[in-house]
TORPA-935896 format. One record per residue (C-alpha): residue in one letter; z, y, x. Coordinates in pm, whole numbers, plus 50000, padded with zeros to 5 digits. Layout:
N
AZYX...
This chain:
724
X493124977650996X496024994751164X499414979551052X503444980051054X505084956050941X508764964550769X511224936450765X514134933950518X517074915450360X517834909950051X521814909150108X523214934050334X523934925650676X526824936850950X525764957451197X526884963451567X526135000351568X525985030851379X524035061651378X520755039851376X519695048851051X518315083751120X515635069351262X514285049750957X515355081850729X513135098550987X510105076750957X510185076950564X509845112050521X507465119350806X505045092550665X504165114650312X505345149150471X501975165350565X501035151250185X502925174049981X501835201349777X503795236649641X504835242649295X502305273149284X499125247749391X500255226749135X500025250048859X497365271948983X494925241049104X494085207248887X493025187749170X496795193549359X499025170749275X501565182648963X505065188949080X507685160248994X510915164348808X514435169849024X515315131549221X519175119749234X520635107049542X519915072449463X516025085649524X515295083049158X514415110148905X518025127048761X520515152648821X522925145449101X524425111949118X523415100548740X519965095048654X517695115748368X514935106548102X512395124248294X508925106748458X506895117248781X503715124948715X501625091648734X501285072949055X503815099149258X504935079549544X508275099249684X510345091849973X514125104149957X517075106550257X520455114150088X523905112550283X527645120750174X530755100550235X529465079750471X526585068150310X522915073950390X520375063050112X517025061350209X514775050749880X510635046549820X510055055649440X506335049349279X505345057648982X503715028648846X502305036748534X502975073948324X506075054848121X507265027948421X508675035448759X510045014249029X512275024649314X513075006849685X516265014949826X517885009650171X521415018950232X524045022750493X527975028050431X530135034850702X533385016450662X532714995450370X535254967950267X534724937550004X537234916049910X536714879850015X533524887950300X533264893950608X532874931850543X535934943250688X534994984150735X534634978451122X531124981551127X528414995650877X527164976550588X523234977550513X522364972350149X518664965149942X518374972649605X515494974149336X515304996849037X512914999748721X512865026748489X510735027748125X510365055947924X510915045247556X510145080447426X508615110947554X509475144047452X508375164847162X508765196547027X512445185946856X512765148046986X514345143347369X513005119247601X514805088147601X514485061947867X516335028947933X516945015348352X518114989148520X519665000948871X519774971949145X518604948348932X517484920949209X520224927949511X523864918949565X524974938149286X526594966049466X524824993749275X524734971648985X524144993948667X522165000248346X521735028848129X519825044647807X519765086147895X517685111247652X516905146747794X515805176747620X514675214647734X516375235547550X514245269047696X511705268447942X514605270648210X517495250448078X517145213048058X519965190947923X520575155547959X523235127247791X523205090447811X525155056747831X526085034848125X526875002448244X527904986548555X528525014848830X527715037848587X529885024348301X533295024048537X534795056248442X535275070948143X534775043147936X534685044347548X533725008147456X532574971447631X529564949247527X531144917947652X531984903047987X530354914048316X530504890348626X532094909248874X530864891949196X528624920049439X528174896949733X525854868249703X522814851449839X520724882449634X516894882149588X517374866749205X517294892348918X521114895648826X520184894248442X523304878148357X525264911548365X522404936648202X523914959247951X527044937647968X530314953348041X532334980847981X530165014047860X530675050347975X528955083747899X527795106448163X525185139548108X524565176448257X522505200248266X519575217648533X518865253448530X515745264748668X516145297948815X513135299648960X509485282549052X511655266649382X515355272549298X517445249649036X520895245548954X522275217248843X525925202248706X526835166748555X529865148848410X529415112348648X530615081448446X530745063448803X534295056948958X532815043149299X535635016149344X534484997349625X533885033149823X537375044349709X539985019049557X538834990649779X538045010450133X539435048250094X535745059850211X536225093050004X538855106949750X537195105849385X539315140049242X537145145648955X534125135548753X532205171648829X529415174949040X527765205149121X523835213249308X520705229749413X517285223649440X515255244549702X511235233049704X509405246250028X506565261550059X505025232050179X506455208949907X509455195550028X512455196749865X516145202350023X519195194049765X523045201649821X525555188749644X529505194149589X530695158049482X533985144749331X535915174149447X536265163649732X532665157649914X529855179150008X526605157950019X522805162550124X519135150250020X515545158150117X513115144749890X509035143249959X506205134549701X502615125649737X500335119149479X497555091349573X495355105549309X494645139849474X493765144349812X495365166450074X491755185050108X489945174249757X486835183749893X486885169950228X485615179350581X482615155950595X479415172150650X476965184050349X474465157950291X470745161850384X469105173649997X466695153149782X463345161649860X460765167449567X457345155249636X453715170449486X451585154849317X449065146649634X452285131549771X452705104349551X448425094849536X448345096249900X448035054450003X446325061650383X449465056050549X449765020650439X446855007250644X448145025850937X450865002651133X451555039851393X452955055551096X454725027350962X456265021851309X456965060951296X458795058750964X461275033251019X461915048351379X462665080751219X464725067750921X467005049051147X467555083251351X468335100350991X470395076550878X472565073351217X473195114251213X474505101450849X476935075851044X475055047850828X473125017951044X469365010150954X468674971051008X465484968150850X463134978950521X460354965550365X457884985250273X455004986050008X453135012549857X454955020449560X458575001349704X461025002349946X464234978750046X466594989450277X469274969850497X472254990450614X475614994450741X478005015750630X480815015450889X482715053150781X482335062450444X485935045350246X483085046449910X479995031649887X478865049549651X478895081149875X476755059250148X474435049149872X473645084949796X473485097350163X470765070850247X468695074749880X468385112149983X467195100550390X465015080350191X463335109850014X462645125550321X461245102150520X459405078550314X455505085750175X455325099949850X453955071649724X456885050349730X458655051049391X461125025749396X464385022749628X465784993949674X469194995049915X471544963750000X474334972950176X475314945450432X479314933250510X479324909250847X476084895850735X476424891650427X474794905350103X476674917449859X474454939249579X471594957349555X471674995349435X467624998349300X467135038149240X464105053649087X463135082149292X461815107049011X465375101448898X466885111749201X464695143849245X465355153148847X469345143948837X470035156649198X472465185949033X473455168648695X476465146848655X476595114348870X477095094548575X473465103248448X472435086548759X474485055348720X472805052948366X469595049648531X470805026648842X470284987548854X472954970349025X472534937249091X473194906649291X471784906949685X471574867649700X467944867749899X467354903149882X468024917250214X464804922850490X465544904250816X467224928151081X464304941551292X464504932951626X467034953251895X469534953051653X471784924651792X473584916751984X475704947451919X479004956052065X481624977851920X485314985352106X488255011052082X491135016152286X494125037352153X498155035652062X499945008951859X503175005451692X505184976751517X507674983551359X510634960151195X513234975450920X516504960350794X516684932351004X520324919751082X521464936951380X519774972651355X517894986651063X515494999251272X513154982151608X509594992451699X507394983151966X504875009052130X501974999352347X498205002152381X495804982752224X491774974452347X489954961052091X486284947352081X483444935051809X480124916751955X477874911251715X475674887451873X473534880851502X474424897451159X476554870151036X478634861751380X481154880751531X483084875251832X486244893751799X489214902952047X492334920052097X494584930952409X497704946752398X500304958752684X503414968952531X504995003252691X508485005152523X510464990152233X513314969352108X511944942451893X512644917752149X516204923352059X516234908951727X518294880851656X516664847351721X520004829651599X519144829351208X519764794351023X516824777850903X516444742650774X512384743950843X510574747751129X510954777051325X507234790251195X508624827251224X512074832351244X511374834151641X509144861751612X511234883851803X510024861252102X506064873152154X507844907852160X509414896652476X505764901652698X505984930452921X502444920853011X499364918152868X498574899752518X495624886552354X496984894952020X493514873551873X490564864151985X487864848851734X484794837951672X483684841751275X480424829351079X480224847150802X477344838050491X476154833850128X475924798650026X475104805349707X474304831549498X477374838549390X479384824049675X480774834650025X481894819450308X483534823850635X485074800150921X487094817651216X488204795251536X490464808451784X493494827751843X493604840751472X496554860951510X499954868251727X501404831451691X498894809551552X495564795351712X493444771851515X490514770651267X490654783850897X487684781150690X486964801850307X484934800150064X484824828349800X483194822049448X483194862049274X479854872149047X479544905149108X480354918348738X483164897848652X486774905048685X487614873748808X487224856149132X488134823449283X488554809849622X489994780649860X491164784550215X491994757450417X493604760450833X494454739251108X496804758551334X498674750151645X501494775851783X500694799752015X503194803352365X505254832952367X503554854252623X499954851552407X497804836652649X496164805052631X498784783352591X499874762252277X503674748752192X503594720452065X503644725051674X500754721751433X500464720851050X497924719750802X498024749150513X495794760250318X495854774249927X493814776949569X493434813149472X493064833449187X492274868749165X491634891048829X490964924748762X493664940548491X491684972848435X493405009248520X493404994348908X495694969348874X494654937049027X496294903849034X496784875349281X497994840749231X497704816549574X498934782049503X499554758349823X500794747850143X502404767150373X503524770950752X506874749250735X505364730650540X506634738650189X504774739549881X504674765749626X502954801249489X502604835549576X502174862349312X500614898649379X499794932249181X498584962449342X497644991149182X494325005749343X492595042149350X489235050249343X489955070849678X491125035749878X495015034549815X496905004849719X500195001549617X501814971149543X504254940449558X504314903249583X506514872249547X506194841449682X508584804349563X508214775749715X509804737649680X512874752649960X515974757349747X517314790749797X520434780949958X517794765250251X515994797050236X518844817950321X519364853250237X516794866149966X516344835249768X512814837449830X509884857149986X509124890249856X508004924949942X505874957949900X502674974450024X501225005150043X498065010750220X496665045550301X493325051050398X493045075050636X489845095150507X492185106650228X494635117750435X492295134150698X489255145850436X487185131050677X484855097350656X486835069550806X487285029450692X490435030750894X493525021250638X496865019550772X498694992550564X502714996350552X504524963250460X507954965650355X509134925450349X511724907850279X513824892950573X511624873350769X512104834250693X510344804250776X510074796950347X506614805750224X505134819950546X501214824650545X498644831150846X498164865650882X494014858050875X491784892050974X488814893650752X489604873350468X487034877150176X487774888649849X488884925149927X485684932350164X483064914249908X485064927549582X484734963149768X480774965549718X480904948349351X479254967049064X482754972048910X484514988149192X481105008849293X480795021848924X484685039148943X483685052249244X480345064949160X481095102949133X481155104549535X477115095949495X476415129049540X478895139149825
């Protein structure tokens, strides 16, 4: 798994230079660029992604600066850039649900002052915030949409604001929107106050600021968009915000009037390029980009066609000779490994009887394996004598068994052109425990290795919102049996800046990551881990695996799982307990001289729609005691998107900046991106400022998400790739 880790604050932070903060703007957008799709795709093509509503240049759906009732379509993931006055908004919106939406936003102002901080306007001010958005209403025939927001509802407070907005089309083209605000977007214009807000914007941030929601004085705001075309839109609004701390407080920009006037142009290729006329006296900018993790960028895909079912006759399926005749059994597993490697699936073994088959395979490239189940029941059919009726195939993960997929072959020669949920009908899944043939011999030892690029990256730490590290990276697997692995990783670093970052930050615990910035200080070559993992099945519905080593960048040690998941239920349990020792800063062989114990209780449940839940309870690498709670929402296809939070017994003010730990995930797999097989994902972590509070081992290979991968609930919504 390729990854890049993003870290962030939760307050903003000074900076010592400006004109850094292209680069991140840069990175968003190029991340989801190649994913987006034209308005006439959209229309003309249900498996394009639909075309999302107009975005505002806080990066959320809306006019210019004030927001609308409108949705995304479900699960649009968009990245905006927006810049006037000095200020550059970069913001990750998701679409979490049809009615619910949830926005990350990163900011810079140039020349920012608050009273009673150190933000003088010498220097620019970085800024986190967190919005939600829920749709109380959707539109009818003659009711508006009406939706209710809360705008940085878990930061400082400088974008502080909530609102209730209704929209209605009044013709195809003309759209027209009206709503009430508070906070920023109750400071001008205001026609009544719901009690006292706290008016405080600098703080330790990270909690949810719910003791100002709705509270304050109340303004109204509204416009109107104007669609003159499939790509062109006009837009105007009335703003209710009065942008005090950018105007009263700092002189940033001259606020003349309440008007603001745009355009929408959508490219060809799906991107969309805004500009704005703002407060009289600004002209502003904004680039938005949407991808959709439901639809591919090439729905059907580049892979090769499979090899077809082959029917048998009737003489086929009497004929028994070959089953006293050990040169044609030889010949049919030697030719049903060849078939099945020019499917990029490895044959281990098969038993064979007259009338039944079991296979034992690896499936190292296709993301669903339900498409390698299909691909090696159709081998099967061509290889095997006629007489054998039954397939039996357990897929095999380090080793382990997971479940069996048991196919009837008549059913695969009748159903091989009818829906593939007739075929699941007919389909036994069911538990591996025991079932798997013994790997024929001259299948291990095996070796695996790769040598390409690498990048880390770090966002919105306190000196530059952007670092990255670029290098090269060997890797190697030897699989010297099916259940051990002996695993390695060398890296030479060829450029970057993440040795720069502060190493100065305050902490009350042991320095367990907060000098990070300090194994990015090797100009020579790293053993970023090297490990030796047992993987197995100690009972039939548990898993196990024990790693010793140099498990990751900082730690070496031991950490041992165990993994208790049936293979139909939607819950899972497990325990993982580590002995770690820190690693020296140029990642060799040496060890500093701390070591802990920390280990935690987990939890896992499946919500249903492809949510999942996460709830680790235990000790961690200061030290501290606590919890960490996750949701991700997951696709069929291999994307993830989701966030976590993690409280332990350190008091905020110990913690520092942010409270607590937090952050968001997104993980792409790059088959969908590509349309071609691949198990590569590339995971993106955007984290909160890295502290030593509720820090975890970054462990490769833990167990739930590769076992919970092959379970009969995750291979039954991806069954309709059975047939690709």
């Amino acid at each position: 798994m390729t990854q890049m880790g993003f870290s962030s604050a939760t307050r903003p932070h000074r900076a010592s230079g400006r004109g850094r903060r292209g680069l991140m703007a840069s990175a968003s957008a190029l991340l989801l660029a190649p994913l987006a799709a034209t308005a006439e795709e959209s229309a003309a093509n249900p498996f394009v992604a639909p075309v999302p509503p107009s975005f505002n240049l806080y990066g959320t759906v809306g006019l210019i600066d004030m927001p609308t009732a409108d949705m995304a379509p479900d699960a649009t993931l968009s990245t905006t850039v927006s810049h006037f006055a000095g200020t550059t908004r970069t913001t990750l919106s998701f679409q979490l649900l049809p009615r619910l939406s949830g926005s990350f936003r990163y900011t810079s102002i140039d020349g920012l002052v608050i009273a009673d901080t150190l933000y003088d306007g010498s220097e620019s001010y970085y800024d986190r915030s967190f919005d939600v958005r829920y749709q109380i209403l959707e539109e009818t025939q003659y009711r508006p949409a009406v939706s209710v927001g809360l705008q940085d509802f878990i930061g400082t407070g400088l974008y502080g604001g909530e609102y209730i907005v209704a929209s209605k089309s009044i013709t195809p083209r003309l759209r027209v929107t009206g709503g009430l605000g508070w906070g920023r977007l109750g400071s001008y214009g205001a026609i009544g106050s719901t009690g006292t807000r706290p008016t405080e914007i600098i703080g330790r941030g990270g909690v949810p600021t719910y003791d100002r929601w709705f509270r304050g004085d109340v303004a109204p705001f509204g416009g109107i968009e104007w669609k003159a075309s499939d790509r062109l839109s006009f837009k105007a609004e009335y703003s209710s915000d009065a942008y005090i701390e950018e105007t009263v407080t700092s002189n940033i920009f001259d606020r003349d009037t309440p008007w603001n006037f745009g355009l929408d142009y959508r490219f060809k290729n799906g991107i969309q390029l805004s500009l704005f006329s703002l407060y009289g006296t600004e002209v502003g900018a904004m680039l938005s980009v949407h991808s959709n993790p439901r639809y591919a960028p090439s729905p059907g895909g580049r892979n090769g066609a499979p090899v077809p079912v082959k029917p048998r006759s009737a003489a086929d399926m009497r004929d028994l000779g070959w089953t006293e005749d050990s040169v044609k059994t030889a010949s049919i597993k030697t030719r049903l490994a060849k078939a099945l490697e020019r499917d990029g699936l490895v044959y281990e073994g098969i038993e064979l009887s007259a009338t039944k088959a079991v296979l034992r395979m690896r499936n190292p490239l296709y993301m669903e394996e339900p498409q390698a189940l299909g691909r090696a029941a159709r081998v099967m059919t061509r290889i095997l004598p006629g007489s054998v009726e039954t397939f039996t195939i357990v897929p095999m993960i380090d080793g382990m068994t997971t479940t069996a997929a048991t196919f009837s072959r008549s059913d695969l020669e009748r159903l091989e052109n009818a829906p593939a949920s007739e075929l699941l009908a007919r389909t036994r899944i069911e538990n591996a425990h025991g079932m798997a043939p013994a790997p024929e011999t001259g299948i291990y030892p095996a070796l695996s290795w790769s040598l390409g690029p690498y990048a880390e990256l770090s966002v919105f730490d306190p000196d530059n919102p952007v670092r990255a590290d670029l290098g090269l990276r060997l890797s190697a697997d030897y699989r010297f049996a099916p259940n051990w692995v002996l695993s390695g990783s060398v890296t030479q670093k060829l450029q970057g800046n993440l040795d720069e970052t502060s190493t100065s930050v305050p902490s009350g615990l042991p320095r367990v990551r907060t000098d990070y910035s300090q194994y990015s200080r090797n100009t020579s070559p790293a053993i970023e881990y090297l490990t030796l993992t047992s993987f197995g099945r100690p009972g039939r519905d548990l898993y196990s695996r024990l790693t010793v080593g140099y498990l990751e960048k900082m730690y070496a040690g031991v950490s041992g799982e165990v993994l208790w998941k049936p293979i139909d239920s939607r819950l899972a349990l497990g325990a993982e307990l580590n002995y770690v020792q820190k690693r020296e800063y140029d990642q060799l062989f040496g060890l500093r001289d701390y070591d802990t114990v920390t280990g935690h209780l987990s939890a896992y449940y499946e919500l249903g729609h492809g949510f999942h839940t996460q709830l680790d309870v235990g000790r961690y690498l200061a030290g501290d005691y606590g919890a960490t709670v996750s949701v991700d929402r997951e696709f069929a296809n291999g994307w993830r998107v989701g966030a976590y939070a993690t409280v332990t017994d350190v008091p905020f003010d110990d913690f520092g900046e942010g409270s607590f730990d937090k952050g968001l995930r997104i993980t792409i797999p790059m088959s969908w991106a590509l349309g071609t097989p691949s198990r590569t994902v590339n995971t993106l972590n955007v984290q909160s400022l890295t502290r030593d509070g509720g820090a975890r081992l970054n462990i490769r290979d833990r167990l739930y998400q590769r076992v919970r991968e092959n379970h009969e609930r995750d291979l039954v919504k991806e069954w309709g790739r059975v047939w690709r």
